[in-house]
MIKEKE-229607 format. One record per atom (N, C-alpha, C): residue number from 1; residue in one letter; atom name; x, y, z. Coordinates in Angstrom, 1 decimal. Example, Ala and Ser with C-alpha at 12.3 -4.5 7.8 and 13.67 -1.06 7.14 Angstrom:
<1, 'A', 'N', <13.2, -5.7, 7.8>>
<1, 'A', 'CA', <12.3, -4.5, 7.8>>
<1, 'A', 'C', <13.2, -3.3, 7.8>>
<2, 'S', 'N', <12.8, -2.2, 7.1>>
<2, 'S', 'CA', <13.7, -1.1, 7.1>>
<2, 'S', 'C', <12.9, 0.0, 7.9>>
***
This chain:
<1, 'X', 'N', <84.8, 130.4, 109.3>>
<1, 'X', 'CA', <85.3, 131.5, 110.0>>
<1, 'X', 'C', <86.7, 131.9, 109.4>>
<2, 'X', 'N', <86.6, 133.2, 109.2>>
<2, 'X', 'CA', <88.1, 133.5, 108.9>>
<2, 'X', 'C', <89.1, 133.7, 109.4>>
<3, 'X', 'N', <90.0, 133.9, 109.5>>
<3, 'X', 'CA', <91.6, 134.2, 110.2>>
<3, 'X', 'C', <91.3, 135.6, 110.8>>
<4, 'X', 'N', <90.8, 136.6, 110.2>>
<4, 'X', 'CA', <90.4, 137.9, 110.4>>
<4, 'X', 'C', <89.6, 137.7, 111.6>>
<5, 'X', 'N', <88.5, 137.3, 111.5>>
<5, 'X', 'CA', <87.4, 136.7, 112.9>>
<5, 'X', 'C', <88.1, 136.4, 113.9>>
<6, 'X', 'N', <88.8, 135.0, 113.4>>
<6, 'X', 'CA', <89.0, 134.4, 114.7>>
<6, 'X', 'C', <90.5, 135.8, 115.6>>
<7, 'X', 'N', <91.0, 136.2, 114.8>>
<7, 'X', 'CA', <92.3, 137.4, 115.6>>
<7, 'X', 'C', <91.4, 138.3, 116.5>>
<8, 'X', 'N', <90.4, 138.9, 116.1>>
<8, 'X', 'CA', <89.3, 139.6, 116.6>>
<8, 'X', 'C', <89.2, 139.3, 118.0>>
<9, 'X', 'N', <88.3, 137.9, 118.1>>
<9, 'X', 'CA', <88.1, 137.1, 119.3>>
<9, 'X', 'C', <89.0, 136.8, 120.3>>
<10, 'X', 'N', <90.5, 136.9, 119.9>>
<10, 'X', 'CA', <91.1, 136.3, 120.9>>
<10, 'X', 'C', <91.9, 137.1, 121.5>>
<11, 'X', 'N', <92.2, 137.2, 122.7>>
<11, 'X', 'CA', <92.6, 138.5, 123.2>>
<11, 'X', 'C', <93.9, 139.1, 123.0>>
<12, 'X', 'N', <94.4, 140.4, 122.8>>
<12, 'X', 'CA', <95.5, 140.7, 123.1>>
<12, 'X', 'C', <96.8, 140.0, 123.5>>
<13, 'X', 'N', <98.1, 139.8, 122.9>>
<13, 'X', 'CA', <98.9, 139.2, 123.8>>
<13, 'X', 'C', <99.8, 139.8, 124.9>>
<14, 'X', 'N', <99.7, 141.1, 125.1>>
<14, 'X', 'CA', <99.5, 141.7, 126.3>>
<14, 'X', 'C', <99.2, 141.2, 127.6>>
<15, 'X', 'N', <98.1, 140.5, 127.5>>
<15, 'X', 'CA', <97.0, 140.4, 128.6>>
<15, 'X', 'C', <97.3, 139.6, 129.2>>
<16, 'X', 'N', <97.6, 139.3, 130.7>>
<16, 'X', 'CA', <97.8, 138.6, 131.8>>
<16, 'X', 'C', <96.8, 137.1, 131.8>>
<17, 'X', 'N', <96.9, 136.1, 131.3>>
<17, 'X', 'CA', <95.9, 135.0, 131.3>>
<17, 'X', 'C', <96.0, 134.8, 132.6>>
<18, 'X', 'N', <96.7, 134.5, 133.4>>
<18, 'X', 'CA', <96.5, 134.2, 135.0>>
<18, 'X', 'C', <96.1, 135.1, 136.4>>
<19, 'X', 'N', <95.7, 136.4, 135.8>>
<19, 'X', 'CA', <96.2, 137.0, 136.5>>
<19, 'X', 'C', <94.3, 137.3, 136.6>>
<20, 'X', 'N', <94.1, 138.8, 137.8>>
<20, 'X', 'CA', <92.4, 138.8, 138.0>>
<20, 'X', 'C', <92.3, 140.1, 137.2>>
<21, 'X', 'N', <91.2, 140.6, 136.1>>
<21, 'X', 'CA', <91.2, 141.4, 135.9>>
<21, 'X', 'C', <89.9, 142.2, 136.4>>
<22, 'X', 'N', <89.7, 143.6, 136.8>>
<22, 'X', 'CA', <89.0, 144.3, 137.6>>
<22, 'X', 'C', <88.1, 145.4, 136.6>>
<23, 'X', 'N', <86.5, 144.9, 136.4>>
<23, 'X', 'CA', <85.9, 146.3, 135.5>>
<23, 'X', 'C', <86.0, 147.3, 135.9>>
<24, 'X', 'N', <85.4, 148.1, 135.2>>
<24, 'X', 'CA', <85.6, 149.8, 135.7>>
<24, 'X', 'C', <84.6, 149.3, 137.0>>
<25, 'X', 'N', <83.5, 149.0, 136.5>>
<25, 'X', 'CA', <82.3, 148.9, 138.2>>
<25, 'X', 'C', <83.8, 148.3, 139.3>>
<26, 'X', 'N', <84.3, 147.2, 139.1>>
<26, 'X', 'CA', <84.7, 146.7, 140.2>>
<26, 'X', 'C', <86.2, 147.6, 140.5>>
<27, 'X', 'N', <86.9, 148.5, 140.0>>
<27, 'X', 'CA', <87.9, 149.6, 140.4>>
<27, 'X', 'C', <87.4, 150.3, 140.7>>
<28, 'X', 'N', <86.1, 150.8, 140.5>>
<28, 'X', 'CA', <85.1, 152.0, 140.8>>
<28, 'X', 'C', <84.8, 151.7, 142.8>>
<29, 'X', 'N', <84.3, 150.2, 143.0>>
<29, 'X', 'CA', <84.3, 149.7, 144.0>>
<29, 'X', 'C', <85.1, 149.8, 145.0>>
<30, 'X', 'N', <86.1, 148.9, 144.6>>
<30, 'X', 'CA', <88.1, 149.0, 145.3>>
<30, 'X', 'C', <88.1, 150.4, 145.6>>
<31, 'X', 'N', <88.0, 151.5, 144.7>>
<31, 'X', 'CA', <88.2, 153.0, 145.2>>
<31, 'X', 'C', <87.4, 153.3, 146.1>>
<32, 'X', 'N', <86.1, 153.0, 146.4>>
<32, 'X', 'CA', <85.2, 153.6, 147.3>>
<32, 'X', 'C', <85.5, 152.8, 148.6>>
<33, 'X', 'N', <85.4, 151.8, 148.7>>
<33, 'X', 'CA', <85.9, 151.2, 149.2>>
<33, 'X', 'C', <87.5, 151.7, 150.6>>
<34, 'X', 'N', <88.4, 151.6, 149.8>>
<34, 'X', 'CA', <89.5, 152.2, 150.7>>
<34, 'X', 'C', <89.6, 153.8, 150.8>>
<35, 'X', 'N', <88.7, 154.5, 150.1>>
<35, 'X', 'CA', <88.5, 155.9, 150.3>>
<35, 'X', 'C', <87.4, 155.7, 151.9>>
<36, 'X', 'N', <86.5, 155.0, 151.5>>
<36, 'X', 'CA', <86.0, 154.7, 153.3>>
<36, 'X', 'C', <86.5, 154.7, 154.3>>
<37, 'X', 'N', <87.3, 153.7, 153.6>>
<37, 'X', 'CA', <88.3, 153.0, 155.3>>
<37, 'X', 'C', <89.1, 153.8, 155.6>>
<38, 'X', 'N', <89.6, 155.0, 154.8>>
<38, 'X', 'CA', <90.7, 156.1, 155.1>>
<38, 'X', 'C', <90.0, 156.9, 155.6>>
<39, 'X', 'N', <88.4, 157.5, 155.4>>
<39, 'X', 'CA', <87.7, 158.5, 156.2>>
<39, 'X', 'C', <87.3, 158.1, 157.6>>
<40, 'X', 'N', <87.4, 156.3, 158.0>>
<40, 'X', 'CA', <87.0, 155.8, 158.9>>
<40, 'X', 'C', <88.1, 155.7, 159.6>>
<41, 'X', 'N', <88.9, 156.0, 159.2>>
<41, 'X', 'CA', <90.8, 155.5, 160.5>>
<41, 'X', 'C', <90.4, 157.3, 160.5>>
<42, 'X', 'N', <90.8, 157.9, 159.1>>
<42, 'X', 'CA', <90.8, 159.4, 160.2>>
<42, 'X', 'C', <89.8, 159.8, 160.9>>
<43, 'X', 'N', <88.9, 159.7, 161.0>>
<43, 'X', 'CA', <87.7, 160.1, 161.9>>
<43, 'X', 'C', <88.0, 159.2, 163.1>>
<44, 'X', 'N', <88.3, 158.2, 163.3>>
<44, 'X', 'CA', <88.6, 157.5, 164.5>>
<44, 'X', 'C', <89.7, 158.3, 165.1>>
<45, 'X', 'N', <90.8, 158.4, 164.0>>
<45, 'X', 'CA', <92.4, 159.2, 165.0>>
<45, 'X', 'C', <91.6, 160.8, 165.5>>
<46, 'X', 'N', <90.8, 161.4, 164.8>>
<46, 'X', 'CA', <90.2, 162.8, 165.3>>
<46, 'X', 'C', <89.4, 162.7, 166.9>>
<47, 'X', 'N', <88.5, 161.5, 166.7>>
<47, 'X', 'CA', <87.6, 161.8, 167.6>>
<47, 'X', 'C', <88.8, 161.0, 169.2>>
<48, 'X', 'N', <89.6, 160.2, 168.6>>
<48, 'X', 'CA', <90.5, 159.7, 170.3>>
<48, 'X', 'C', <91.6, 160.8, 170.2>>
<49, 'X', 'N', <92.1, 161.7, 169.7>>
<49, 'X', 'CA', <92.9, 163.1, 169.8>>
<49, 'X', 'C', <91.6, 163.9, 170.4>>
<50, 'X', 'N', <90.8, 164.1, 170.5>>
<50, 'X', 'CA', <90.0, 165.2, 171.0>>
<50, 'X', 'C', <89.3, 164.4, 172.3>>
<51, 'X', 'N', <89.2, 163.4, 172.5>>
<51, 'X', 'CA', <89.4, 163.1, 173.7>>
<51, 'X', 'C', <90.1, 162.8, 174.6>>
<52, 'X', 'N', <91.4, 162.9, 174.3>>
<52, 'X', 'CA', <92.6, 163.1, 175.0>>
<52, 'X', 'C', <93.1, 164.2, 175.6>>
<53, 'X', 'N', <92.7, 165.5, 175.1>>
<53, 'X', 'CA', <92.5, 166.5, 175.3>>
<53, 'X', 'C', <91.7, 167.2, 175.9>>
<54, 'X', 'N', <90.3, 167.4, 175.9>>
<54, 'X', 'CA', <89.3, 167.4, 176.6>>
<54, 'X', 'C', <89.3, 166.9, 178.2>>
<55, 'X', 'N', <89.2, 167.9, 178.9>>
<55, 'X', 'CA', <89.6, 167.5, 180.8>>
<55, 'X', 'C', <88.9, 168.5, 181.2>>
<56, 'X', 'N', <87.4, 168.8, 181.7>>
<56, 'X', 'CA', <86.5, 169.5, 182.1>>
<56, 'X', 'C', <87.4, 169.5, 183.9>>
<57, 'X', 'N', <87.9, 171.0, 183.7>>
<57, 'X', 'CA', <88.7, 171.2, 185.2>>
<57, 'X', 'C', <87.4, 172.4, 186.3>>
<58, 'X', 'N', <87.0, 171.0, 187.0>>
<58, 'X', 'CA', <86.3, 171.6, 187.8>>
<58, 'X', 'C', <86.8, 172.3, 188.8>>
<59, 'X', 'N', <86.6, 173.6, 189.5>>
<59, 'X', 'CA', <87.3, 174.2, 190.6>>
<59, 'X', 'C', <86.7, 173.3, 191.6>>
<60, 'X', 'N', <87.7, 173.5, 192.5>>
<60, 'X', 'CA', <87.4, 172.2, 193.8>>
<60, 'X', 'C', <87.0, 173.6, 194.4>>
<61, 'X', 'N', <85.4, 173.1, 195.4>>
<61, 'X', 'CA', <85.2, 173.4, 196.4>>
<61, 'X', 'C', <85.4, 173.0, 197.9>>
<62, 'X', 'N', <85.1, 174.2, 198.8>>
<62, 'X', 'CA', <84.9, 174.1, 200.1>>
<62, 'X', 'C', <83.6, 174.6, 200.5>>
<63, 'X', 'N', <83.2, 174.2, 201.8>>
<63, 'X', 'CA', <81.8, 174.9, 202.5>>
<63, 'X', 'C', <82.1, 175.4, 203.8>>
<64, 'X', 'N', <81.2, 176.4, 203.8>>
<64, 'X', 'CA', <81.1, 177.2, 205.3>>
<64, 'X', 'C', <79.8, 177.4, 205.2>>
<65, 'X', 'N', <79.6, 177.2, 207.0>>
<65, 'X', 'CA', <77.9, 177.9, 207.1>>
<65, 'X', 'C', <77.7, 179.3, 207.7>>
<66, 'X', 'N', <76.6, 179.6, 206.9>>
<66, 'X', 'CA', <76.5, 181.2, 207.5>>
<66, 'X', 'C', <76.2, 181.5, 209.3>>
<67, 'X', 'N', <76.9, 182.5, 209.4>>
<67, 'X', 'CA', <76.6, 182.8, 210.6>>
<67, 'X', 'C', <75.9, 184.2, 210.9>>
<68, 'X', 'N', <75.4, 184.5, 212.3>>
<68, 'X', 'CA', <74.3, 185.1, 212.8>>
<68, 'X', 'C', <74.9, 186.8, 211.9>>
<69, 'X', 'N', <73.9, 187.3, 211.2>>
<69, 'X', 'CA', <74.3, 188.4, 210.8>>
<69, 'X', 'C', <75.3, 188.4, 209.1>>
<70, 'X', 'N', <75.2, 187.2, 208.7>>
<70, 'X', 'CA', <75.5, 187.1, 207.7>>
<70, 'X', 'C', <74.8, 187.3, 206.3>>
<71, 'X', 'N', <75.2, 187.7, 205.2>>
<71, 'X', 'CA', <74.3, 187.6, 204.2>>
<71, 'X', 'C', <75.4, 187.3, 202.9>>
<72, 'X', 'N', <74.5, 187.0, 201.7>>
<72, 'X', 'CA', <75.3, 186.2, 200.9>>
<72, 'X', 'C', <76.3, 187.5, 200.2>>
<73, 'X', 'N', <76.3, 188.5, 200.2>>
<73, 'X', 'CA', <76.8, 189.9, 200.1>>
<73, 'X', 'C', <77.9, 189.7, 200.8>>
<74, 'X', 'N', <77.8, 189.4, 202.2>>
<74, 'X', 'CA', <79.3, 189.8, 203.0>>
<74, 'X', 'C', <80.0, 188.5, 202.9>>
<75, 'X', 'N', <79.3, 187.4, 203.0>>
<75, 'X', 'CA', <80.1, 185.8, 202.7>>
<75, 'X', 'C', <81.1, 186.3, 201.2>>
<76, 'X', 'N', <80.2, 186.8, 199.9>>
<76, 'X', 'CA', <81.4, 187.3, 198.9>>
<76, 'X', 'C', <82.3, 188.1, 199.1>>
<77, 'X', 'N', <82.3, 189.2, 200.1>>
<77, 'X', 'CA', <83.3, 189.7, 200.5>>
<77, 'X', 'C', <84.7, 189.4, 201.5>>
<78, 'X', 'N', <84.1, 188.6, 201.9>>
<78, 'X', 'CA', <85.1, 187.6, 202.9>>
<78, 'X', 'C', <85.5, 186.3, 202.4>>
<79, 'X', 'N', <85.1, 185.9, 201.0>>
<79, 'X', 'CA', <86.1, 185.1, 200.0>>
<79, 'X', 'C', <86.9, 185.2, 199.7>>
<80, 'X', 'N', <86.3, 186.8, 198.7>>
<80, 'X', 'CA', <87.0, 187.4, 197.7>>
<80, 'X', 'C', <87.0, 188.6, 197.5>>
<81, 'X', 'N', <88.2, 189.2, 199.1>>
<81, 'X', 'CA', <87.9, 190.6, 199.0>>
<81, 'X', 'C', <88.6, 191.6, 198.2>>
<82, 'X', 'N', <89.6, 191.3, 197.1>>
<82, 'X', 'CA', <89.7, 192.2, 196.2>>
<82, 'X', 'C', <88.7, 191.9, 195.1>>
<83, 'X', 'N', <88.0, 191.2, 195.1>>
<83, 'X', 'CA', <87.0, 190.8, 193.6>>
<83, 'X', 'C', <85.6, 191.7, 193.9>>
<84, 'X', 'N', <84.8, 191.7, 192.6>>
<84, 'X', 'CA', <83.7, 193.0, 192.7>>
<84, 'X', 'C', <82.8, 191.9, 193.7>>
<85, 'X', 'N', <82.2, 192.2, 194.6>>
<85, 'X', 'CA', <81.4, 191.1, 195.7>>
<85, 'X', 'C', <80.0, 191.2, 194.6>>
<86, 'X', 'N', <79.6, 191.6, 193.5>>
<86, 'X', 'CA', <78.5, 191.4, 192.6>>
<86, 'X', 'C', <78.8, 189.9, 192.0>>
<87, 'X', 'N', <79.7, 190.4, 191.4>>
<87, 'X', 'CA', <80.4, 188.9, 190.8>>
<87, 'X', 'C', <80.2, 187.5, 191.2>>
<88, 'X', 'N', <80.6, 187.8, 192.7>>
<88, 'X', 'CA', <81.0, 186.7, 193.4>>
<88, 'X', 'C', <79.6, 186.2, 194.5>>
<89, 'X', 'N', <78.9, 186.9, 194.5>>
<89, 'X', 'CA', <77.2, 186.7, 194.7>>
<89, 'X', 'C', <77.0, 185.9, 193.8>>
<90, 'X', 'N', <76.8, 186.5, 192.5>>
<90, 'X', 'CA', <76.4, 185.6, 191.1>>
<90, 'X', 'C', <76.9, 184.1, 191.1>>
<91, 'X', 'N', <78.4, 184.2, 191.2>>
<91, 'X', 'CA', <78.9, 182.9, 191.1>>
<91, 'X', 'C', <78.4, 181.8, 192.4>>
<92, 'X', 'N', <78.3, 182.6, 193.5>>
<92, 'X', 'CA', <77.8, 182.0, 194.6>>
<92, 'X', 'C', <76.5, 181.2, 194.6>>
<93, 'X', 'N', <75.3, 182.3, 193.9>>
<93, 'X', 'CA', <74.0, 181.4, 193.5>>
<93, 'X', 'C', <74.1, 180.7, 192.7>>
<94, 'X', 'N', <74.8, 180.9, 191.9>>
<94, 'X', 'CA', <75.1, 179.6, 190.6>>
<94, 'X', 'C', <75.5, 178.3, 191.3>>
<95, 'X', 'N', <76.9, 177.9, 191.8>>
<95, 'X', 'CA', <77.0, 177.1, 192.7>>
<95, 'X', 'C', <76.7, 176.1, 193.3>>
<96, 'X', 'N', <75.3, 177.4, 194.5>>
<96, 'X', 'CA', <74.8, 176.3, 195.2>>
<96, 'X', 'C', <72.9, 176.9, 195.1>>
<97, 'X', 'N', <72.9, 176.8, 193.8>>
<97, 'X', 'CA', <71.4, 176.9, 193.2>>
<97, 'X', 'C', <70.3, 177.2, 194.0>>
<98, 'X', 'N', <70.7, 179.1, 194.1>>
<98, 'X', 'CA', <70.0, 179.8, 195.0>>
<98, 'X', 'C', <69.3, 180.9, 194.3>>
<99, 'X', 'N', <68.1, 180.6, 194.5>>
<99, 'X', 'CA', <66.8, 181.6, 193.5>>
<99, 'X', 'C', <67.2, 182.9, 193.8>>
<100, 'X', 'N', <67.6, 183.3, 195.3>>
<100, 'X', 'CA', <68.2, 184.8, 196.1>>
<100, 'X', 'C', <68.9, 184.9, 196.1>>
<101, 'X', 'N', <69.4, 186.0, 196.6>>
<101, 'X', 'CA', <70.2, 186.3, 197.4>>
<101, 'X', 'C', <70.2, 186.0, 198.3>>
<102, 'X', 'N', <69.4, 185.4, 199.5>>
<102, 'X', 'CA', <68.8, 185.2, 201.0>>
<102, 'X', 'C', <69.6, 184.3, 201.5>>
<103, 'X', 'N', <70.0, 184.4, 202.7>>
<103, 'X', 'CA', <70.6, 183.0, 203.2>>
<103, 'X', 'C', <70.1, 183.2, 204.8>>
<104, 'X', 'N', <70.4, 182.0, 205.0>>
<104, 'X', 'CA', <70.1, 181.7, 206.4>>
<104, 'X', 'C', <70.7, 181.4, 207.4>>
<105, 'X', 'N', <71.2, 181.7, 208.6>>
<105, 'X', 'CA', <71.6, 181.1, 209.7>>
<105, 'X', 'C', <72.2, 179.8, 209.9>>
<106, 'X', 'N', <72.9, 178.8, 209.6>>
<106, 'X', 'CA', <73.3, 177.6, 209.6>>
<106, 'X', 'C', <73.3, 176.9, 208.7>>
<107, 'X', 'N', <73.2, 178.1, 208.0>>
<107, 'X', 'CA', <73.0, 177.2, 205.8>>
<107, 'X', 'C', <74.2, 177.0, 205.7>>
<108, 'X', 'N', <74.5, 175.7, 205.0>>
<108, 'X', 'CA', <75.8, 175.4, 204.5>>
<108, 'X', 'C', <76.0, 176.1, 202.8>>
<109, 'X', 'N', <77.0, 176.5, 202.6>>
<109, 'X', 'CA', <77.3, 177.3, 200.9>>
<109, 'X', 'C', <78.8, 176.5, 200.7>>
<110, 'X', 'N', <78.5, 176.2, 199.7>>
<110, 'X', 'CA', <79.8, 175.9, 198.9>>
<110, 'X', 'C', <80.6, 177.1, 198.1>>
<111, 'X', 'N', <81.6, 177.2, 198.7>>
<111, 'X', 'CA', <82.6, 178.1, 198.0>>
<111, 'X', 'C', <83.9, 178.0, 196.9>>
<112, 'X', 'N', <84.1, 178.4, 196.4>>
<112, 'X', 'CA', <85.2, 178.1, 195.5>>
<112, 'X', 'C', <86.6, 178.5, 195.9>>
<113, 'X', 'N', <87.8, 177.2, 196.0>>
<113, 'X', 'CA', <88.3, 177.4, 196.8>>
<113, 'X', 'C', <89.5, 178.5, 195.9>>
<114, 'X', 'N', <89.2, 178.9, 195.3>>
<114, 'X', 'CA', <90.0, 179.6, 194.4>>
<114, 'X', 'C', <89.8, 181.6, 194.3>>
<115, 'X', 'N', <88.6, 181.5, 195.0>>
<115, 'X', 'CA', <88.0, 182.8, 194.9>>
<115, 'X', 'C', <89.0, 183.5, 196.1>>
***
């Protein structure tokens, strides 16, 4: 073997003998790697900020029952008598999950105490 050969073979004197050296596959790794774990912290900090935020503000109700001569028409108007009493029909069926308009004599309705 020649002197030429053996210089060839032996590494750079540059090169770190103690130290770990990383192939491209294994830098390639390392990078995907902590490119994860950075999409995995920010997706965590997104989704507990958007729950922190989020507060489904239900309007508090009240109830009253109808009385003799009542209809769901005049109950809206005696909620909410500057509001269009159409409106407040609608919001009324919605409410308390009424197919009609119809009401009855001693029916209890939930109202919104805001109306």
């Amino acid at each position: 073997m020649t002197s030429t050969a053996s210089h060839r073979l032996s590494p750079p004197e540059s090169w770190d003998q103690t130290g770990t050296r990383l192939t491209r596959r294994g830098r390639t790794a390392v990078l995907l790697i902590l490119v994860g774990l950075l999409l995995g912290a920010f997706s965590l900090g997104r989704v507990g900020s958007q729950a922190a935020t989020r507060s489904p503000a239900r309007p508090s109700l009240q109830q009253t029952t109808v009385h003799p001569g009542e209809s769901l028409w005049s109950v809206a108007r005696r909620i909410a008598p500057s509001a269009d009493p159409r409106d407040v029909v609608v919001q009324l069926r919605r409410i308390n999950h009424l197919d009609s308009a119809g009401v009855q004599v001693g029916q209890q309705l939930l109202l919104p105490r805001a109306a």
